[in-house]
C-alpha positions as CSV (number, residue, x, y, z in Angstrom):
1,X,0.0,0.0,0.0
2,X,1.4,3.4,-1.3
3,X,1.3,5.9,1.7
4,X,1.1,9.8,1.7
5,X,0.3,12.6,4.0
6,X,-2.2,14.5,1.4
7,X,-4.1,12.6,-1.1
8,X,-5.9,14.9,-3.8
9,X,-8.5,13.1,-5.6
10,X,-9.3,15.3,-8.5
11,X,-6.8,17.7,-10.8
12,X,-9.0,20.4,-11.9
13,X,-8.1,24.0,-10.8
14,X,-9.0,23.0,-7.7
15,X,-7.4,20.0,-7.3
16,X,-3.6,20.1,-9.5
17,X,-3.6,23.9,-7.1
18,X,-4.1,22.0,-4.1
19,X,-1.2,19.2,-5.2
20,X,1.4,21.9,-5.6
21,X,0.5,24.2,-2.5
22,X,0.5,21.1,-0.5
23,X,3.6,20.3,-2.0
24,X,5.2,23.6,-1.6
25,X,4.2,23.4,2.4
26,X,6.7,20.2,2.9
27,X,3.9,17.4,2.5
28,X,4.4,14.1,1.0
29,X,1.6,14.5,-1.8
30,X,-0.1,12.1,-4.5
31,X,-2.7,13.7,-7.0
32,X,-5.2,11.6,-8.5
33,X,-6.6,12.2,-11.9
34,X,-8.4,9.8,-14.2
35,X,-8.7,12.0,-17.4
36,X,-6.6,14.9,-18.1
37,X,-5.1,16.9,-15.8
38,X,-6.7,20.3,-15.3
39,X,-10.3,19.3,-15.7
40,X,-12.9,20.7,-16.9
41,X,-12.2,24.0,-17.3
42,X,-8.8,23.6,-18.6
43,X,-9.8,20.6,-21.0
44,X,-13.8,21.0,-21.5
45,X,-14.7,24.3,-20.5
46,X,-13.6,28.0,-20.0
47,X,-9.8,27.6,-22.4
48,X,-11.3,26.0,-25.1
49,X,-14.3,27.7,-25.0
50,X,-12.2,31.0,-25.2
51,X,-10.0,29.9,-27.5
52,X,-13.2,29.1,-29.7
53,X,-15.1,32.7,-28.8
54,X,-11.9,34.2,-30.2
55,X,-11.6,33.1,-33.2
56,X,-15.2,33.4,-33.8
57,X,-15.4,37.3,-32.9
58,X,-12.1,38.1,-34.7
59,X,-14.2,36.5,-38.1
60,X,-17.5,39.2,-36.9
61,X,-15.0,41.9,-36.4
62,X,-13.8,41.5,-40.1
63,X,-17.5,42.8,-41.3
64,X,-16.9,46.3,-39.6
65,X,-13.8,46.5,-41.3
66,X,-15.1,48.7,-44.1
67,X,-16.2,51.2,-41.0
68,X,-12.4,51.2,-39.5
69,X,-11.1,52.2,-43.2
70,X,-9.9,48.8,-43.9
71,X,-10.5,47.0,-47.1
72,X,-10.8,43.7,-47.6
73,X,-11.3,40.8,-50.1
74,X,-13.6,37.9,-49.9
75,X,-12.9,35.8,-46.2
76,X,-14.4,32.8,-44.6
77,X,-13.4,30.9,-41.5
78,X,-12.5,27.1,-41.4
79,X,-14.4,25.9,-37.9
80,X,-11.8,22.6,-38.3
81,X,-8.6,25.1,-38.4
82,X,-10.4,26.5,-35.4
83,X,-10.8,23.6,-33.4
84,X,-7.4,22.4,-34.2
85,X,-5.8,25.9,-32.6
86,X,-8.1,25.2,-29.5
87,X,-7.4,21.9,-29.0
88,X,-3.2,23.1,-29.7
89,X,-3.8,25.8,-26.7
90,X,-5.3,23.2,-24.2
91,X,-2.6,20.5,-25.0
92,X,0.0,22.9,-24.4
93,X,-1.4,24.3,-20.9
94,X,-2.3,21.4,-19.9
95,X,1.8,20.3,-20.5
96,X,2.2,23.3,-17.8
97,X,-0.1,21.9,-15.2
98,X,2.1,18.4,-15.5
99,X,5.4,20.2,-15.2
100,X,4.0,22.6,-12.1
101,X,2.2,19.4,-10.1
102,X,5.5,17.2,-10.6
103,X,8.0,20.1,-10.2
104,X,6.4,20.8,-7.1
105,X,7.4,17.0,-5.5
106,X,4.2,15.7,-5.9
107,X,3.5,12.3,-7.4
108,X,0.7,12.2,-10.6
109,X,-1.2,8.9,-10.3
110,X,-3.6,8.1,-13.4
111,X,-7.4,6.7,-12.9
112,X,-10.5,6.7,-11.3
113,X,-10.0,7.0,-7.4
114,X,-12.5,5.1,-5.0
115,X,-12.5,5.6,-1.9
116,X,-12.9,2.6,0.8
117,X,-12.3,3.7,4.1
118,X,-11.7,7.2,5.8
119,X,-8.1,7.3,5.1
120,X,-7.8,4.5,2.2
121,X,-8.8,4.8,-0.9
122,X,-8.0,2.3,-4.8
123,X,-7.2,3.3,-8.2
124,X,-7.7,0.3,-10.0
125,X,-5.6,-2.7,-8.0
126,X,-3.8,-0.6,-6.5
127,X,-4.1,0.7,-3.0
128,X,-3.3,4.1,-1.1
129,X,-3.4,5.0,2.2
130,X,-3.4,8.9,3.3
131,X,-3.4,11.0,6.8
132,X,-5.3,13.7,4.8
133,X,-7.5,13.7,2.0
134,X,-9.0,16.6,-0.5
135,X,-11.5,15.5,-2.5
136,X,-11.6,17.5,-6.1
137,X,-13.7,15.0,-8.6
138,X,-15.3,18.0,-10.6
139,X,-18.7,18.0,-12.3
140,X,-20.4,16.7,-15.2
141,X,-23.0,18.6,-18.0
142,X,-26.6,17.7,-16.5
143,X,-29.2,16.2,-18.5
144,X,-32.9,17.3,-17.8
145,X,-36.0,15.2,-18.2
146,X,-37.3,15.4,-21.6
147,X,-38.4,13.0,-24.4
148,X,-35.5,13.6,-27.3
149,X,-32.5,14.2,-25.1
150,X,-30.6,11.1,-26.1
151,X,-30.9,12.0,-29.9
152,X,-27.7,12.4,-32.4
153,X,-27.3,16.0,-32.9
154,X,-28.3,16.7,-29.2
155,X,-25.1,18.2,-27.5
156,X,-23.8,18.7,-24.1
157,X,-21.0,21.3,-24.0
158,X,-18.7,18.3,-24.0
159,X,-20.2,17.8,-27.3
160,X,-20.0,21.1,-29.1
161,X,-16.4,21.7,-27.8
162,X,-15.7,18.3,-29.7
163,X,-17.2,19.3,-32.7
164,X,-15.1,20.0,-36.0
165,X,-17.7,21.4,-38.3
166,X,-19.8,24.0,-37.9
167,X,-24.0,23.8,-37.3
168,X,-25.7,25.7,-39.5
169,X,-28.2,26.5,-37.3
170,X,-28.6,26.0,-33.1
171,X,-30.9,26.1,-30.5
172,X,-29.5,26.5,-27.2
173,X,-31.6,25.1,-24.1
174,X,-30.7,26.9,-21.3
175,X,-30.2,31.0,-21.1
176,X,-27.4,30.3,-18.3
177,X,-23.9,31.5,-19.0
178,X,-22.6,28.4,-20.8
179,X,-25.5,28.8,-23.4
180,X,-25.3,32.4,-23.7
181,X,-21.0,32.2,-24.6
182,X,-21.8,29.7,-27.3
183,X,-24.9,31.7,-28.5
184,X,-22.2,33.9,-28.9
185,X,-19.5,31.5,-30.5
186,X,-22.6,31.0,-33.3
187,X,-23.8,34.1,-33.7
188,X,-20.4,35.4,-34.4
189,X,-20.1,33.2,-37.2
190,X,-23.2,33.9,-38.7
191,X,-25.2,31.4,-37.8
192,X,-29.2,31.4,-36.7
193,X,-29.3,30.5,-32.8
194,X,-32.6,30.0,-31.0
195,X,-32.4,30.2,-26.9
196,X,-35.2,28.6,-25.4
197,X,-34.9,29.7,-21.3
198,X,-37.4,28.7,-18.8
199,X,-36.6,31.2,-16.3
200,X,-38.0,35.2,-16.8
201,X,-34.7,36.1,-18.6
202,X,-31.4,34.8,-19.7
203,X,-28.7,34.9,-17.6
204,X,-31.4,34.9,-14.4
205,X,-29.5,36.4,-11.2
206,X,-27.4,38.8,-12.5
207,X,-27.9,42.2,-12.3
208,X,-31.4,43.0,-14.9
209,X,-29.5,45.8,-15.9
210,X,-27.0,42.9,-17.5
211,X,-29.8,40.8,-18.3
212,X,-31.5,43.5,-20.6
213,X,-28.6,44.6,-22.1
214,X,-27.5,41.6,-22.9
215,X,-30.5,40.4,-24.3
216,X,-31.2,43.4,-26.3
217,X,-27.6,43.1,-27.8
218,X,-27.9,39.9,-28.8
219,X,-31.3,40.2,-31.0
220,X,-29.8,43.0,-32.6
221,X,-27.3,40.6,-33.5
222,X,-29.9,38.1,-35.0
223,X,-30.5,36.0,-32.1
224,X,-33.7,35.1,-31.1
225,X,-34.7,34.4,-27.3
226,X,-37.7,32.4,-25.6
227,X,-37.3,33.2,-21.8
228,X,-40.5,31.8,-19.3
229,X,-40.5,28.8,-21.7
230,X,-40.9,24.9,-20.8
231,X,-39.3,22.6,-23.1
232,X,-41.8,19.7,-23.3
233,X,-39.9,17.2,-26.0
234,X,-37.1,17.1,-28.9
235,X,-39.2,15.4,-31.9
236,X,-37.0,13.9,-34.9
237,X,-35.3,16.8,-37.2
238,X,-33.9,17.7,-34.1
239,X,-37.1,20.3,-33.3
240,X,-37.4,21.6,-30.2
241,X,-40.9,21.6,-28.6
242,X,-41.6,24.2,-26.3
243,X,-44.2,25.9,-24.2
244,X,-44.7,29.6,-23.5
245,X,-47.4,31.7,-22.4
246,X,-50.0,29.1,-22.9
247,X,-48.9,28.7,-26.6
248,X,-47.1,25.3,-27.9
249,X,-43.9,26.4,-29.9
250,X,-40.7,25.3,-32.2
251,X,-37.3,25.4,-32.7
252,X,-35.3,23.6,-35.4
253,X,-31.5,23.4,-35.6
254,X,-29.1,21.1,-37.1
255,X,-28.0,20.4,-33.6
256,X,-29.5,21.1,-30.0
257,X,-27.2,22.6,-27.2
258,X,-28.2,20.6,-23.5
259,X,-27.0,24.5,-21.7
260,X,-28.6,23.2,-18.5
261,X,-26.0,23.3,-16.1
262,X,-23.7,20.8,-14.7
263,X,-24.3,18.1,-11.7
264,X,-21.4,17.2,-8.9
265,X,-19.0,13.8,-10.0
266,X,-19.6,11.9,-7.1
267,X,-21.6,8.9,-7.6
268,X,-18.6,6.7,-7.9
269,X,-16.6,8.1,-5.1
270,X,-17.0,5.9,-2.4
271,X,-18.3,8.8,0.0
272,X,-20.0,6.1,2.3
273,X,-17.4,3.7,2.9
274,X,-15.5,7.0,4.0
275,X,-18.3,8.5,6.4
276,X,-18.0,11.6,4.0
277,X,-22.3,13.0,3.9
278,X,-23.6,14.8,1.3
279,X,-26.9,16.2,0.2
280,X,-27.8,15.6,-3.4
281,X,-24.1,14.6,-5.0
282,X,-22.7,17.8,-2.8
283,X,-20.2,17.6,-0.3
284,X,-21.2,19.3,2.4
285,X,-17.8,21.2,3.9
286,X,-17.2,24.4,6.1
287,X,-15.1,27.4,5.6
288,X,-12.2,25.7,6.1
289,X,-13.6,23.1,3.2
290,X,-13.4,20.2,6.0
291,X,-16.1,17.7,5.4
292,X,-17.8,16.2,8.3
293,X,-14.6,13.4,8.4
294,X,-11.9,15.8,10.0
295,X,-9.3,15.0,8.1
296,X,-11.1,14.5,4.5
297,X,-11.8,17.9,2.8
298,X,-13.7,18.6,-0.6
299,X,-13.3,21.6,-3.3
300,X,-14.7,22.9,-6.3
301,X,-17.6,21.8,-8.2
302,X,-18.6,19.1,-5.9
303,X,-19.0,21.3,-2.7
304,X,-22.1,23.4,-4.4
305,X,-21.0,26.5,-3.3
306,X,-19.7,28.4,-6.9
307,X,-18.6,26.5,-9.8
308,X,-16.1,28.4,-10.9
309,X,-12.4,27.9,-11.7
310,X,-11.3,30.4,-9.7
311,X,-12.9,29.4,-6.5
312,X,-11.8,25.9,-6.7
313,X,-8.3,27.3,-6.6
314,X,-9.2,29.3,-3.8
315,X,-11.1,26.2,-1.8
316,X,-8.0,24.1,-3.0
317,X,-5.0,26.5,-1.1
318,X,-7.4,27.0,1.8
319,X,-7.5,23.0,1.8
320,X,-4.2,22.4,1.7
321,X,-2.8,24.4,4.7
322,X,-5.5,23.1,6.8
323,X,-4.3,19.9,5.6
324,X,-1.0,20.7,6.8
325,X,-2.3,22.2,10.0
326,X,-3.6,25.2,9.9
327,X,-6.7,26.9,10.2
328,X,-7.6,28.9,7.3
329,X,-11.2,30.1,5.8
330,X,-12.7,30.9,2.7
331,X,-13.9,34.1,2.6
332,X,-16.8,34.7,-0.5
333,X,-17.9,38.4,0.0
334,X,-15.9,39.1,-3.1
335,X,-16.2,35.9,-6.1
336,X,-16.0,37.7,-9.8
337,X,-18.4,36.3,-12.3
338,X,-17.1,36.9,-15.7
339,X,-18.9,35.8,-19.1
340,X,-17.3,35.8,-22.1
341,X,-19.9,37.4,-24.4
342,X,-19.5,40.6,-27.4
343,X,-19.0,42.9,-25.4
344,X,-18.0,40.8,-22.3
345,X,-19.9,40.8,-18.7
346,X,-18.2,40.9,-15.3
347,X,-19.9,41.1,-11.5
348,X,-18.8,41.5,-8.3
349,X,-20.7,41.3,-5.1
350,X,-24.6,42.3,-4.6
351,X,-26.8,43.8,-7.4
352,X,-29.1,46.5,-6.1
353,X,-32.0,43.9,-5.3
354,X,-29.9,41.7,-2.7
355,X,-28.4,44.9,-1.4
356,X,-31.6,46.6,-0.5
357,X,-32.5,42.9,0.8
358,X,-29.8,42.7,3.0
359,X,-30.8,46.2,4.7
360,X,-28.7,48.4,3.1
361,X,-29.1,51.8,2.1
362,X,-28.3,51.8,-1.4
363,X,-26.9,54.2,-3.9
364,X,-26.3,53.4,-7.1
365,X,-24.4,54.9,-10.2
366,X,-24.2,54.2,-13.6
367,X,-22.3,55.5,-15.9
368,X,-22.9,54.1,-20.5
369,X,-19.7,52.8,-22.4
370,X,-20.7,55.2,-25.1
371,X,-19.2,58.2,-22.9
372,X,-16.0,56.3,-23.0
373,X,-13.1,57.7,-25.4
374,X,-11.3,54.4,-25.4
375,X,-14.5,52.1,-25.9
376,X,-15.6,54.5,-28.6
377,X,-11.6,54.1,-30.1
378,X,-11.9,50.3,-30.3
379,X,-15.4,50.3,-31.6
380,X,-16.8,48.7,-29.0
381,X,-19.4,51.7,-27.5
382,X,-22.0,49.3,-26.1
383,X,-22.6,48.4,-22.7
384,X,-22.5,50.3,-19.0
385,X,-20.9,49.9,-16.2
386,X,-22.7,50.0,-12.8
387,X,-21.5,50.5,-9.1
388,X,-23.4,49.4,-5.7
389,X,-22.6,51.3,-2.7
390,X,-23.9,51.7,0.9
391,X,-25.2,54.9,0.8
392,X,-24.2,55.9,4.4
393,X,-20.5,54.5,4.2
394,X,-20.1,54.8,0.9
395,X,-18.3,51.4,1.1
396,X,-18.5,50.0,-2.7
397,X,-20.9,47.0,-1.9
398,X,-21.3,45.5,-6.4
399,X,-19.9,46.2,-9.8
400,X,-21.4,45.2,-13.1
401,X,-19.9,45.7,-15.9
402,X,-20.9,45.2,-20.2
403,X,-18.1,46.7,-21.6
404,X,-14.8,45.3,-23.9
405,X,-12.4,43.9,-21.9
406,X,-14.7,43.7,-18.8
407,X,-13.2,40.7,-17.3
408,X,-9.9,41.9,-17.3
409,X,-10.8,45.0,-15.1
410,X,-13.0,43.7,-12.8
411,X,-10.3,42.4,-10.5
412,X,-9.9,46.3,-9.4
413,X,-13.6,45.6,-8.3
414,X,-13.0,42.8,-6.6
415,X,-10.2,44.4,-4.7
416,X,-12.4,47.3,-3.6
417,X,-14.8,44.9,-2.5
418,X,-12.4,42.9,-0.6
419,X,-11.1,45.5,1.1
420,X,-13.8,47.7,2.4
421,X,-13.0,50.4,0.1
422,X,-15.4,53.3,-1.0
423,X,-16.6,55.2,-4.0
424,X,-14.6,57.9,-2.9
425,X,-11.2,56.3,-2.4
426,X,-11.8,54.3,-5.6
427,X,-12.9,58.0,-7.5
428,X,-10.0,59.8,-6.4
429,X,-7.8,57.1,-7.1
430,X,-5.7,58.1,-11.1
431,X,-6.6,56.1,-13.8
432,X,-4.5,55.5,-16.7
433,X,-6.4,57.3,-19.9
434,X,-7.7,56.2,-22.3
435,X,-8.4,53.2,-20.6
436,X,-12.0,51.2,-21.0
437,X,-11.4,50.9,-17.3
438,X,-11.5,54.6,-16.1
């Protein structure tokens, strides 16, 4: 029986971050992986998805061209050629993760990892033994309940990232952030896409400000949008059967997007023969990501909390120095949402609505892209950006943005947040100009 000090079941974000910190801190460390090491996101996910989206809006840009004072001949884009480039930027990150994990002293075991007691666990014949353990299995695309999901042409994002031809047409169940980016990817190549969302709007818990917007934007860009609708069935010719306001609709693509979230990985994990409980495939943890067994801790997807890369990275450090002894916590007053739409969308903290819930005394400003000399530079003049405070501290309490290059300034949000800051000291702060970020 191979024996460590820190087991990490998992190498997603959360998990190959945990390895290396753990690592790092002195520990004797053995990460567990049975697909590809940086998970989902790295492998099925946010990279390629991004990698994808890029492509895909520098092809749209080419058709304003003519308004930049550029002229150009006849162009087309080759979805193959662009799947091939995606598929070269996740092989060689995911090269990095191998290099970091292993550099870092700790061992890479490959397969599915099972466990069978509260400090014992088997890959395959083999078994381990470990005095802590930081469960990071990840999630999986969710199916929902309707007649027609098992079709050919009906795609889970696994599906569509795995694609190397481009639909000529797409419905997109689910208005969520995953089915709004590839409504995006589509669109962007000129191709008819149909959401069909149950909920009131797309994107349902943002900000409505971002909601509208970005609904608005998007059917001026051709797509069309069904929010408050039940799908009842997928019928042959891949149409999609929906409900809305009493009326029975349809949607036809040449393939169907499955946009309706994802479900935690941990049917197979042995949680009972470890005493680890869990409510509905979630671990349930504390701050310090400790499950109710002591010494086994849980990260990422599977703990329900956010699923999002960067907070399994954050679960995953926090994990690994409790592992090693200490007594950290996860603090999530300030988690950035970022979606990778034309133009893009990043949040921070509470929108007005869950400020005003939470007793505050709001203020809020708002201030249009349009007025902004760089946006208006790069062609890009759409979109706001928003800020939450406390109306008697002036401590910042949200930030939305729609603006170009959104997600790369938020972080300055975040901080704010964080920190306690206010409108004030962020306002008299200098700002480079002209920046989209001013």
């Amino acid at each position: 029986m191979r024996q460590y000090e820190v087991a990490v079941l998992g190498g997603g974000p959360g998990g190959y971050t945990a390895a290396i910190r753990a690592g790092q801190l002195g520990k004797k460390t053995v990460l567990v992986e049975k697909r590809d090491l940086g998970g989902t996101c790295l492998n099925r996910g946010c990279i390629p998805t991004k990698a994808l989206l890029h492509s895909a809006e520098a092809y749209h840009q080419l058709g304003s061209a003519k308004s930049l004072g550029i002229t150009l001949g006849e162009y087309s884009f080759q979805y193959k050629k662009m799947a091939r480039r995606k598929d070269k930027v996740v092989k060689q990150l995911r090269s990095g993760v191998e290099s970091l994990v292993s550099g870092h002293g700790a061992d890479i075991v490959r397969g599915e990892a099972v466990l069978t007691g509260p400090h014992t666990f088997r890959v395959g014949e083999e078994e381990f033994e470990a005095e802590q353990l930081i469960l990071a299995t990840g999630s999986v695309p969710a199916s929902i309940p309707v007649p027609g999901t098992d079709k050919p042409g009906v795609l889970n994002s696994d599906g569509v990232l795995a694609l190397e031809e481009c639909p000529e047409s797409v419905v997109i169940i689910g208005g969520g952030v995953i089915g709004v980016e590839f409504a995006t990817l589509f669109c962007d190549l000129g191709k008819p896409v149909t959401i069909v969302e149950m909920l009131p709007s797309i994107l349902y818990g943002n900000d409505p400000d971002v909601c509208s917007t970005m609904t608005g934007l998007l059917q001026d860009r051709g797509v069309t949008i069904h929010t408050g609708a039940k799908v009842l069935e997928i019928q042959d010719g891949l149409t999609c059967v929906f409900e809305k306001e009493g009326q029975t609709l349809t949607a036809q693509g040449q393939i169907v997007i499955l946009a309706t979230g994802r479900r935690p990985e941990t049917a197979n994990l042995g949680l009972e023969a470890a005493g680890v409980e869990a409510q509905r495939g979630f671990v349930t943890v504390d701050d310090e990501m400790r499950t109710n067994v002591p010494h086994i801790y849980a990260i990422g997807d599977i703990t329900g909390r956010q699923q999002l890369a960067h907070v399994a990275t954050a679960q995953g450090i926090v994990a690994a120095h409790n592992a090693a002894g200490e007594h950290r916590k996860m603090d999530y007053s300030a988690v950035p949402g970022c979606i990778y739409t034309t133009p893009e969308i990043a949040c921070v903290g509470l929108t007005e609505e869950k400020a005003k819930e939470a007793g505050y005394q709001v203020k809020a400003g708002r201030f249009s892209v349009m007025g902004n000399g760089r946006s208006l530079a790069v062609a890009c003049p759409d979109g706001f950006a928003k800020v939450v405070a406390d109306e008697k501290t002036g401590r910042i309490l949200g930030c939305h943005v729609v603006a170009a290059y959104a997600t790369e300034f938020i972080s300055e949000a975040v901080l704010a947040i964080r920190h306690g800051l206010t409108v004030e000291q962020l306002g008299q702060t200098i700002h480079a100009h002209p920046t989209v970020s001013e």
